[in-house]
KEKE-3310 file (N, C-alpha, C; in steps of 0.2 Angstrom, whole numbers, plus 5000, padded with zeros to 4 digits):
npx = (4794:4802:4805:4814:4824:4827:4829:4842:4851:4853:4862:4871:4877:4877:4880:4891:4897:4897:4901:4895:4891:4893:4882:4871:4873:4872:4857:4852:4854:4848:4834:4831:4833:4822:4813:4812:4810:4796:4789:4791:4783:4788:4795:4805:4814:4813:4819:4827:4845:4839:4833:4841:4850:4841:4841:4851:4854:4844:4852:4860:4856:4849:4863:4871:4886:4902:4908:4897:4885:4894:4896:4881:4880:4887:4883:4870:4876:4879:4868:4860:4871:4868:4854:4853:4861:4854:4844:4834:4833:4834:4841:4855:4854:4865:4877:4883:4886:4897:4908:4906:4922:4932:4940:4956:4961:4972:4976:4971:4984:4991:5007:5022:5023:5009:5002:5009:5004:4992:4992:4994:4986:4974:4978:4976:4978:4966:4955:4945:4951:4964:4960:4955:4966:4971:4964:4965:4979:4978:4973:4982:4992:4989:4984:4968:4951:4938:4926:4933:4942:4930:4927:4934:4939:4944:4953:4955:4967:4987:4997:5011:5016:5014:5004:4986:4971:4963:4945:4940:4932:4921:4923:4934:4951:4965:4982:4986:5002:5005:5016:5026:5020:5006:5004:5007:4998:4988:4989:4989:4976:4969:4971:4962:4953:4945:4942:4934:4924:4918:4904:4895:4900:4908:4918:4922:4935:4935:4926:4912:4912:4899:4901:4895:4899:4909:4904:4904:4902:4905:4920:4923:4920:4930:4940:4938:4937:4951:4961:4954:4958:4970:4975:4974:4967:4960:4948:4950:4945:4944:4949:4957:4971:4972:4976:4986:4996:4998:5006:5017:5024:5028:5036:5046:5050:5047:5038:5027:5020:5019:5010:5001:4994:4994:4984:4973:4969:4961:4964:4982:4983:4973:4982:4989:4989:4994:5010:5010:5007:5018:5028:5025:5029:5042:5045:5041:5050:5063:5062:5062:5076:5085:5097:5097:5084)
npy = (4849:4856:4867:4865:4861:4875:4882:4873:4879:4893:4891:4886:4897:4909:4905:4894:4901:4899:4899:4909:4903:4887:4888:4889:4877:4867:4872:4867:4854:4849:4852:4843:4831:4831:4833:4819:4812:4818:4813:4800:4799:4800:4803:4815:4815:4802:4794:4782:4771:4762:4770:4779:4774:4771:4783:4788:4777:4780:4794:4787:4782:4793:4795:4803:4809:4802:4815:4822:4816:4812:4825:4827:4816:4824:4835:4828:4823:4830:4839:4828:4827:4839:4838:4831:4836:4847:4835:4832:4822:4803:4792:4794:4793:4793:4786:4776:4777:4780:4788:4788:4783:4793:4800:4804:4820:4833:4850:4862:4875:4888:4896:4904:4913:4915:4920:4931:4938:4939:4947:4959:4962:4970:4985:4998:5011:5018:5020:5012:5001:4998:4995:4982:4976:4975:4966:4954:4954:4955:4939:4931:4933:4931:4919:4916:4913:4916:4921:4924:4935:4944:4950:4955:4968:4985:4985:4975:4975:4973:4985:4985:4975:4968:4960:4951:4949:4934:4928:4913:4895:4891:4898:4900:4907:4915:4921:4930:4936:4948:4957:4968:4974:4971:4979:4991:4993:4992:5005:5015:5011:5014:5027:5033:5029:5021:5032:5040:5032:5028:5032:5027:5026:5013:5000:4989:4982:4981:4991:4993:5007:5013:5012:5002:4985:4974:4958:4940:4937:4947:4949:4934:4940:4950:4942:4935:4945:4949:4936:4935:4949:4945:4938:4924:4909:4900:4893:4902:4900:4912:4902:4896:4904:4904:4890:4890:4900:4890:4883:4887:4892:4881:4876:4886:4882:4883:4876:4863:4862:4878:4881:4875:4881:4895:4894:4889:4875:4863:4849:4843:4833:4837:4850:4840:4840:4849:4844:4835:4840:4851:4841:4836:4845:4846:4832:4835:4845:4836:4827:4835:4839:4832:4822:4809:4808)
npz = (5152:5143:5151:5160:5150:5147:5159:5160:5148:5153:5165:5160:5153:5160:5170:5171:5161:5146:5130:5115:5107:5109:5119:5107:5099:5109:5113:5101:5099:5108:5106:5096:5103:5111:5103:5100:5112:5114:5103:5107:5117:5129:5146:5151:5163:5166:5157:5153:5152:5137:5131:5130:5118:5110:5106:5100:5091:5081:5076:5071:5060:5053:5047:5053:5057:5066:5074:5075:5083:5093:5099:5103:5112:5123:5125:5133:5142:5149:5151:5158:5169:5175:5178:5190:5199:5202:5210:5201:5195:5198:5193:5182:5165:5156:5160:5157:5144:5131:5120:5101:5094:5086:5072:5072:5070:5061:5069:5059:5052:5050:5041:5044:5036:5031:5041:5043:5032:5034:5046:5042:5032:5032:5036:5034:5038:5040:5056:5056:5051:5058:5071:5064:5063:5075:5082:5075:5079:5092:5090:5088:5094:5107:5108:5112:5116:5101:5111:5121:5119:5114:5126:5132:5143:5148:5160:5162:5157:5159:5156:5159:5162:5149:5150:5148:5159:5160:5159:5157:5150:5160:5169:5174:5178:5169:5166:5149:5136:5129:5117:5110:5098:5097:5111:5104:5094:5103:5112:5101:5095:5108:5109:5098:5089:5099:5108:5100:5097:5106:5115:5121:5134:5139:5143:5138:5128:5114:5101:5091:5076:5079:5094:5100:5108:5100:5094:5090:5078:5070:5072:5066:5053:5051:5051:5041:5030:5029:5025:5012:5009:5008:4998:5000:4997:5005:5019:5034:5051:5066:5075:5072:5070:5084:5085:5079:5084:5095:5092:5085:5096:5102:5092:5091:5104:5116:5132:5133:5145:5148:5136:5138:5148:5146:5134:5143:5145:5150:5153:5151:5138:5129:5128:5121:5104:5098:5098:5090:5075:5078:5074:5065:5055:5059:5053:5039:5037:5037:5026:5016:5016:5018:5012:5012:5013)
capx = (4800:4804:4806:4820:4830:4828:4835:4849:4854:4852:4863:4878:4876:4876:4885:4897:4900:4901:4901:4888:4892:4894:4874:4868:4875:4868:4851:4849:4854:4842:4830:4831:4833:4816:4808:4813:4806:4791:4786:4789:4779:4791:4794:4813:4813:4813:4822:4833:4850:4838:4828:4846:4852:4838:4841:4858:4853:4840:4855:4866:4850:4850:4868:4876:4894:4903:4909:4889:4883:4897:4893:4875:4882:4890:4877:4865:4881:4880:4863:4858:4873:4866:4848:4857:4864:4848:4839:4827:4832:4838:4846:4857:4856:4872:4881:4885:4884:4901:4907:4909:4928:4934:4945:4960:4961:4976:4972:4974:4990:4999:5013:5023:5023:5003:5002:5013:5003:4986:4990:4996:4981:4968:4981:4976:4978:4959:4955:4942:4958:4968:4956:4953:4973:4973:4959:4969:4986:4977:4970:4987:4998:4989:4978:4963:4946:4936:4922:4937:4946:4926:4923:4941:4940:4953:4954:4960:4974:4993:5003:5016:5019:5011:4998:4980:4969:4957:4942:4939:4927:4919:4925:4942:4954:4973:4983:4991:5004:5007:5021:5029:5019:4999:5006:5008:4993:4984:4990:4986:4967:4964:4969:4961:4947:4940:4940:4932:4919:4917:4899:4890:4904:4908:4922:4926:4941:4934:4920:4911:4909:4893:4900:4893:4903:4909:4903:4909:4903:4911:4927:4924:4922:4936:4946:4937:4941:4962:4962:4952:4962:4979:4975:4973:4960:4959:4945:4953:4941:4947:4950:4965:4975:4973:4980:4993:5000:5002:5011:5022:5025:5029:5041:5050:5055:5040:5037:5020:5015:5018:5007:4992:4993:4992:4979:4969:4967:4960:4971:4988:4981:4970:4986:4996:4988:5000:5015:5009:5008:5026:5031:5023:5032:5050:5046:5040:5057:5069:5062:5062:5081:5091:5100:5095:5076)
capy = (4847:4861:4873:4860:4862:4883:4881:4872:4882:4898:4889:4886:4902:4914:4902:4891:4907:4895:4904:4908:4897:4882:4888:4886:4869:4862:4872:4863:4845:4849:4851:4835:4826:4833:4828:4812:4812:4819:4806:4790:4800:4800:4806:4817:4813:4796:4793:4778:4771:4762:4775:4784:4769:4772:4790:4787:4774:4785:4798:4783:4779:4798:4796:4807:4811:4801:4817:4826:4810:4814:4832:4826:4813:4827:4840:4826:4822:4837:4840:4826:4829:4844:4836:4826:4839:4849:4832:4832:4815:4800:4790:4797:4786:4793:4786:4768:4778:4780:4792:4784:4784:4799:4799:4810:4826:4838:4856:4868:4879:4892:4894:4910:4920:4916:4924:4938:4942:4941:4953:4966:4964:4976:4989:5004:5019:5019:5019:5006:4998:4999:4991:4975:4973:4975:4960:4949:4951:4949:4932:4928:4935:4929:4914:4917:4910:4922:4923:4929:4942:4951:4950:4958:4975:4988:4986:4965:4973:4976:4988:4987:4968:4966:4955:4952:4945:4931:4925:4907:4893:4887:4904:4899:4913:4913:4926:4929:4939:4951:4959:4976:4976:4972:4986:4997:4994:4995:5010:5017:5011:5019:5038:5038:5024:5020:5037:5043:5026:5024:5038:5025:5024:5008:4996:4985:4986:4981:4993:4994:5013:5016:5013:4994:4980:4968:4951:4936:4934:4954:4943:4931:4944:4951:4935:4932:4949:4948:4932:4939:4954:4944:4933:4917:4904:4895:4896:4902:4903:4914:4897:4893:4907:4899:4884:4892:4902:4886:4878:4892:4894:4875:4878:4890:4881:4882:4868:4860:4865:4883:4883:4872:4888:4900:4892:4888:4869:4859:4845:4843:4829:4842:4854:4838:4839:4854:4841:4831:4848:4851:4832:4833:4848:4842:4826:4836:4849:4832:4823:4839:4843:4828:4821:4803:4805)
capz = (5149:5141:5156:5160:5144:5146:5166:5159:5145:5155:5167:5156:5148:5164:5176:5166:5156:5141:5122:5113:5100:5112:5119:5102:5098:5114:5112:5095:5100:5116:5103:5091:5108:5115:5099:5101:5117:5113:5097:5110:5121:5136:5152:5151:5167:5168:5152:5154:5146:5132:5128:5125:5116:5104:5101:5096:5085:5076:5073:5066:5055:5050:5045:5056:5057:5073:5075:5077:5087:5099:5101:5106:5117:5126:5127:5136:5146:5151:5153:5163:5174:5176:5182:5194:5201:5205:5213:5199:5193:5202:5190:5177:5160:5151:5165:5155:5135:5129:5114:5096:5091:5083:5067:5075:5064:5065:5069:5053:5056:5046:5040:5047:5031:5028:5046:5042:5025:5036:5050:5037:5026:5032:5040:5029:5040:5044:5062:5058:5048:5065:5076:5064:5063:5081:5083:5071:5083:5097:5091:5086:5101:5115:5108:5116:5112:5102:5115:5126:5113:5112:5131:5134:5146:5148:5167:5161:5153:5163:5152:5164:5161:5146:5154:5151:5164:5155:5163:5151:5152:5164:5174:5175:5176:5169:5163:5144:5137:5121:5113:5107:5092:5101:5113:5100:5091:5109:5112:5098:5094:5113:5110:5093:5088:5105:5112:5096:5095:5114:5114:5129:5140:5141:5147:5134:5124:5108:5102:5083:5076:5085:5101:5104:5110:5096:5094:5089:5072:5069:5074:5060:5047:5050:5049:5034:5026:5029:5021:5006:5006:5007:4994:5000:4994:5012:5025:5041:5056:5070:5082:5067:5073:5090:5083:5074:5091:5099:5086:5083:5103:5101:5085:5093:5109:5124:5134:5133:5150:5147:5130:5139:5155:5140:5130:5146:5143:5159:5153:5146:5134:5126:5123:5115:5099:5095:5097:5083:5072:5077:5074:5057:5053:5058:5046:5032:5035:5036:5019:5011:5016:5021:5008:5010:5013)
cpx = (4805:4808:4813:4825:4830:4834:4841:4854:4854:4859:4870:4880:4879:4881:4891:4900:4903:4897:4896:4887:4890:4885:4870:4867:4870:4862:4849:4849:4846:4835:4828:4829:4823:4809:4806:4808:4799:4786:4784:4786:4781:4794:4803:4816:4817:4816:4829:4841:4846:4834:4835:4849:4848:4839:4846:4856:4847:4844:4860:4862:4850:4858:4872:4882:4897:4904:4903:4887:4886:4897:4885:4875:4885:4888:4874:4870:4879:4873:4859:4862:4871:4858:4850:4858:4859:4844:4833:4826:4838:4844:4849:4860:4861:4878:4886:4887:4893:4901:4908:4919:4928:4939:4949:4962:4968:4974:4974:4976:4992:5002:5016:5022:5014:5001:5003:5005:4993:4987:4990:4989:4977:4972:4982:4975:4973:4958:4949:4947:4963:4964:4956:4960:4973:4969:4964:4975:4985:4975:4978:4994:4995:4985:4971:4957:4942:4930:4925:4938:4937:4923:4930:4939:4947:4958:4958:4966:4980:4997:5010:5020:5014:5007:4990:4976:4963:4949:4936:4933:4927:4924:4932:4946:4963:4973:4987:4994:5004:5014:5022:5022:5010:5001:5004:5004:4986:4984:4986:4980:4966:4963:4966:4954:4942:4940:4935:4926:4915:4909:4896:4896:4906:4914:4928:4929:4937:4928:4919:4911:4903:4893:4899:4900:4904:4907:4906:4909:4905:4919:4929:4924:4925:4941:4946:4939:4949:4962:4959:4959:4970:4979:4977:4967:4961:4952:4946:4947:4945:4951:4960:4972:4977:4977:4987:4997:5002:5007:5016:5027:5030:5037:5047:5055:5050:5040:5028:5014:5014:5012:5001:4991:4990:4986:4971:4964:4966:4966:4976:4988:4978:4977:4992:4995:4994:5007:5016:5009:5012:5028:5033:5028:5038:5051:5046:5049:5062:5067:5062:5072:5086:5091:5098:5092:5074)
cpy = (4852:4866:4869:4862:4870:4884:4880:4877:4888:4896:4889:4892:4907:4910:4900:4897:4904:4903:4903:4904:4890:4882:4884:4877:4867:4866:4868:4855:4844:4848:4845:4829:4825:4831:4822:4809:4813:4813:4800:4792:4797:4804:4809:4815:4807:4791:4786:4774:4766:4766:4778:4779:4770:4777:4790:4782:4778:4791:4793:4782:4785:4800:4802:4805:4808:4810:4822:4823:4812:4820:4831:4823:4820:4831:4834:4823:4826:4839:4836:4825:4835:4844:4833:4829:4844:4842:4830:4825:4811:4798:4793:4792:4786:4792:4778:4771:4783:4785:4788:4785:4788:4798:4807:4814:4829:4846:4860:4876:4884:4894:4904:4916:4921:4923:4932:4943:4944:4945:4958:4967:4970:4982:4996:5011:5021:5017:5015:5000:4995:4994:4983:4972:4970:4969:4954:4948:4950:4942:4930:4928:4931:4921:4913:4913:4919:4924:4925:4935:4945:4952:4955:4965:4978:4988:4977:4967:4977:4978:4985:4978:4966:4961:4956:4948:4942:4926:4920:4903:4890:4893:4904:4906:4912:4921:4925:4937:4942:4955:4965:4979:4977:4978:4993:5002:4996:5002:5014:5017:5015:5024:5036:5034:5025:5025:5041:5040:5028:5031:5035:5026:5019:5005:4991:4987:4986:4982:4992:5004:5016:5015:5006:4988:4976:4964:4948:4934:4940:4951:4942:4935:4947:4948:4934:4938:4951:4944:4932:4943:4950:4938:4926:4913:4899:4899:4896:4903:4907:4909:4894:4897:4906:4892:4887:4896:4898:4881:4881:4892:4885:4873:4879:4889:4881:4876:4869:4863:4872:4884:4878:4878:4891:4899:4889:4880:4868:4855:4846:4838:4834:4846:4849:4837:4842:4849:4839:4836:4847:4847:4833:4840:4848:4837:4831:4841:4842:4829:4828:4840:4839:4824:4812:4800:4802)
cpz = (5146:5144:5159:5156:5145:5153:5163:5154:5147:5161:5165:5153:5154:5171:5176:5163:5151:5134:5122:5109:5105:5115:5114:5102:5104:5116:5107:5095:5104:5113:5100:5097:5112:5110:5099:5106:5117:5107:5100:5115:5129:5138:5151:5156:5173:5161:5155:5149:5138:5127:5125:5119:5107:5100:5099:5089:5080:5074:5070:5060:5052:5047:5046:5059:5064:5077:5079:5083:5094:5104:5105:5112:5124:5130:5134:5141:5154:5156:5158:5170:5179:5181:5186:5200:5207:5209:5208:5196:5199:5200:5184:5172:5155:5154:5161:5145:5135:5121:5108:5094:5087:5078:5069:5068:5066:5065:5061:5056:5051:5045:5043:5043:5029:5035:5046:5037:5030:5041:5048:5031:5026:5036:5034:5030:5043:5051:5063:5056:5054:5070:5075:5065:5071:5083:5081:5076:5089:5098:5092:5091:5105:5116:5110:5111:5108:5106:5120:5125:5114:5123:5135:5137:5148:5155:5165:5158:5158:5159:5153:5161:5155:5147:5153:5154:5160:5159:5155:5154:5158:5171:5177:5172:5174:5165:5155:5142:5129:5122:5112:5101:5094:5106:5110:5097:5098:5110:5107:5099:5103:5113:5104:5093:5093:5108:5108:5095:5103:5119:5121:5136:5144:5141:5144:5128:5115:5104:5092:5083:5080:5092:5104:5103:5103:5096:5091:5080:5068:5066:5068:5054:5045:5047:5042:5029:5025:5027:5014:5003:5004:5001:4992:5000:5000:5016:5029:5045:5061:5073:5075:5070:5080:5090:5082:5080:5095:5096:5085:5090:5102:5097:5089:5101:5116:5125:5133:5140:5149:5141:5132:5145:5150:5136:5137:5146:5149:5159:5150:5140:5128:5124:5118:5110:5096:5094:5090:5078:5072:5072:5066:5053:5050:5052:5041:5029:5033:5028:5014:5010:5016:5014:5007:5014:5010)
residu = (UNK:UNK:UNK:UNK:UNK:UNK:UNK:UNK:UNK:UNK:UNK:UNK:UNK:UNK:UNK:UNK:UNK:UNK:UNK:UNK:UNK:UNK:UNK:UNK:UNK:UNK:UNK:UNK:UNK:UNK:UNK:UNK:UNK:UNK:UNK:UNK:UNK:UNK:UNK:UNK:UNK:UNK:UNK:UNK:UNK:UNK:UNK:UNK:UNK:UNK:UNK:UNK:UNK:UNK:UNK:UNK:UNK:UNK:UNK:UNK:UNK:UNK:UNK:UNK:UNK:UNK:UNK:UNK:UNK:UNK:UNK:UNK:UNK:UNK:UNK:UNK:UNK:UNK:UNK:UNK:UNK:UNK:UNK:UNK:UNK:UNK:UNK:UNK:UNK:UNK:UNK:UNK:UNK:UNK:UNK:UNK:UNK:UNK:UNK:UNK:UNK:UNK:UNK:UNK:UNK:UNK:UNK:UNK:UNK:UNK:UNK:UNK:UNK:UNK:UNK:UNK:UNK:UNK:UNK:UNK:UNK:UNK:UNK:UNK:UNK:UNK:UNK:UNK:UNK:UNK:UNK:UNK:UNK:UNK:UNK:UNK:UNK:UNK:UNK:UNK:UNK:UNK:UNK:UNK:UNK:UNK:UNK:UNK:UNK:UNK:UNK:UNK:UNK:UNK:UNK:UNK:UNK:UNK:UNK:UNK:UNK:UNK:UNK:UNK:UNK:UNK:UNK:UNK:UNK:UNK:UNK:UNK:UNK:UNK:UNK:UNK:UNK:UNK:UNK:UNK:UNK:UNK:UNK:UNK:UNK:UNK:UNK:UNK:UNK:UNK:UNK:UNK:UNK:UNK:UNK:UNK:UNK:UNK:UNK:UNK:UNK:UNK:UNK:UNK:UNK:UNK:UNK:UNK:UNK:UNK:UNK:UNK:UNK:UNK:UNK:UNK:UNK:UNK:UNK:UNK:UNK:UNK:UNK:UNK:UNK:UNK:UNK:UNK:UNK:UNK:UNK:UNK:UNK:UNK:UNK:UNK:UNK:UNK:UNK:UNK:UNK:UNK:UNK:UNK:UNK:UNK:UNK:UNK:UNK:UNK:UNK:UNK:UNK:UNK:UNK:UNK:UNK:UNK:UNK:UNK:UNK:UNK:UNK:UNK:UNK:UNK:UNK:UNK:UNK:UNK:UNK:UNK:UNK:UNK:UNK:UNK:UNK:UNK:UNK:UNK:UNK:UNK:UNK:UNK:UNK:UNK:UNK:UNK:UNK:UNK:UNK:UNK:UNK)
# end
């Protein structure tokens, strides 16, 4: 059973080209799932919709979050589409199991000055200084996932048209675009940083001192020290910035389609959250401003 769940997750990892972040998650469901299966002393196999029936209600009886539930719903979505797909089962039992309802959130956006005060925070001269700034504008310039922003080579990037070529989930390819100021900073960090760091010889844009490829949780570090340094008491994850690009994109007059292209959304349902953002913003500008809010 096991050798099953490894497949799979090897599978969405090297095939899907899903994050690493997104691996974990649906290793550790895989896991809870496979205990389950193991304790009733069943077949993965041959798992049918009441057997899943039950293992949802054992995580509603562990007082897990609609939110969690629906993540596990999703993985075994996933996963048993995935055995379906290989021949190795006939019947697929998450074909009838529906998500629970979702309490709709809106994304967390900042404001244009918070934005400002964070890409200026860690810009200290230092040529490790310089890199993380450059990290920061490109989360916010081009909105990118952060397991895009560390997967970034200098061959994906077009000077010429400010373009870099982004290969997203599920191997999907689209392009996005940066600014004078990502430019600037590109530039730079190449003749000085990365020709100074870059000791293996290697491809990707965005290196640590010793030479190795960034990671994702580098990324987060970063994030988390410009909000430090700028003297905000908020937790920002990189993917806020991601929100806050499309919102701002939004703000300022884009259509919807262009900012679901850009953000590499399947659907355009998926990029109308930002709408609501906007929406909420305009309300909150007219009650603050019109005279007989």
């Amino acid at each position: 059973m096991r050798k099953l769940v490894i497949d799979f997750l090897e599978y969405i990892e090297f095939e899907k080209n899903y994050s690493n972040y997104t691996v974990i998650n649906y290793r550790d469901d895989l896991e809870d799932f496979l205990q389950f299966v193991e304790d009733k002393k069943l077949n993965i196999k041959e798992i049918d919709y009441t057997a899943i029936r039950d293992y949802l209600n054992l995580l509603y009886d562990k007082k897990y979050s609609n939110k969690t539930i629906s993540r596990h719903i999703s993985t075994l979505r996933s996963f048993y589409r995935y055995l379906k797909k290989k021949n190795i089962i006939e019947n697929n039992p998450m074909t009838l199991i529906s998500n629970p309802k979702l309490e709709k959130k809106l994304p967390k956006v900042l404001s244009y000055s918070d934005v400002e005060a964070i890409l200026n925070a860690l810009d200290d001269g230092t040529q490790l200084g310089k890199r993380n700034t450059l990290i920061l504008e490109l989360l916010y310039a081009t909105g990118v996932r952060v397991s895009e922003l560390v997967n970034m080579k200098w061959v994906d990037i077009d000077f010429s048209r400010r373009e870099i070529h982004i290969l997203g989930k599920g191997n999907k390819e689209r392009i996005v675009l940066f600014g004078s100021r990502c430019e600037e900073l590109l530039l730079d960090y190449q003749k000085n940083a990365y020709l100074e760091w870059n000791k293996k010889d290697i491809d990707y844009l965005l290196l640590g001192v010793r030479g190795n490829k960034i990671n994702e949780r580098q990324v987060r570090t970063v994030v988390d020290d410009a909000v430090t340094k700028a003297g905000m008491k908020l937790h920002i994850s990189p993917h806020v910035l991601r929100h806050t690009f499309a919102t701002h994109m939004l703000n300022e007059g884009a259509d919807l389609r262009s900012v679901q292209a850009l953000l590499g959304h399947e659907s355009l349902s998926t990029t109308t959250i930002y709408t609501h953002v906007s929406n909420e913003r305009l309300r909150n500008v007219y009650l603050h401003t019109h005279p007989r809010a």
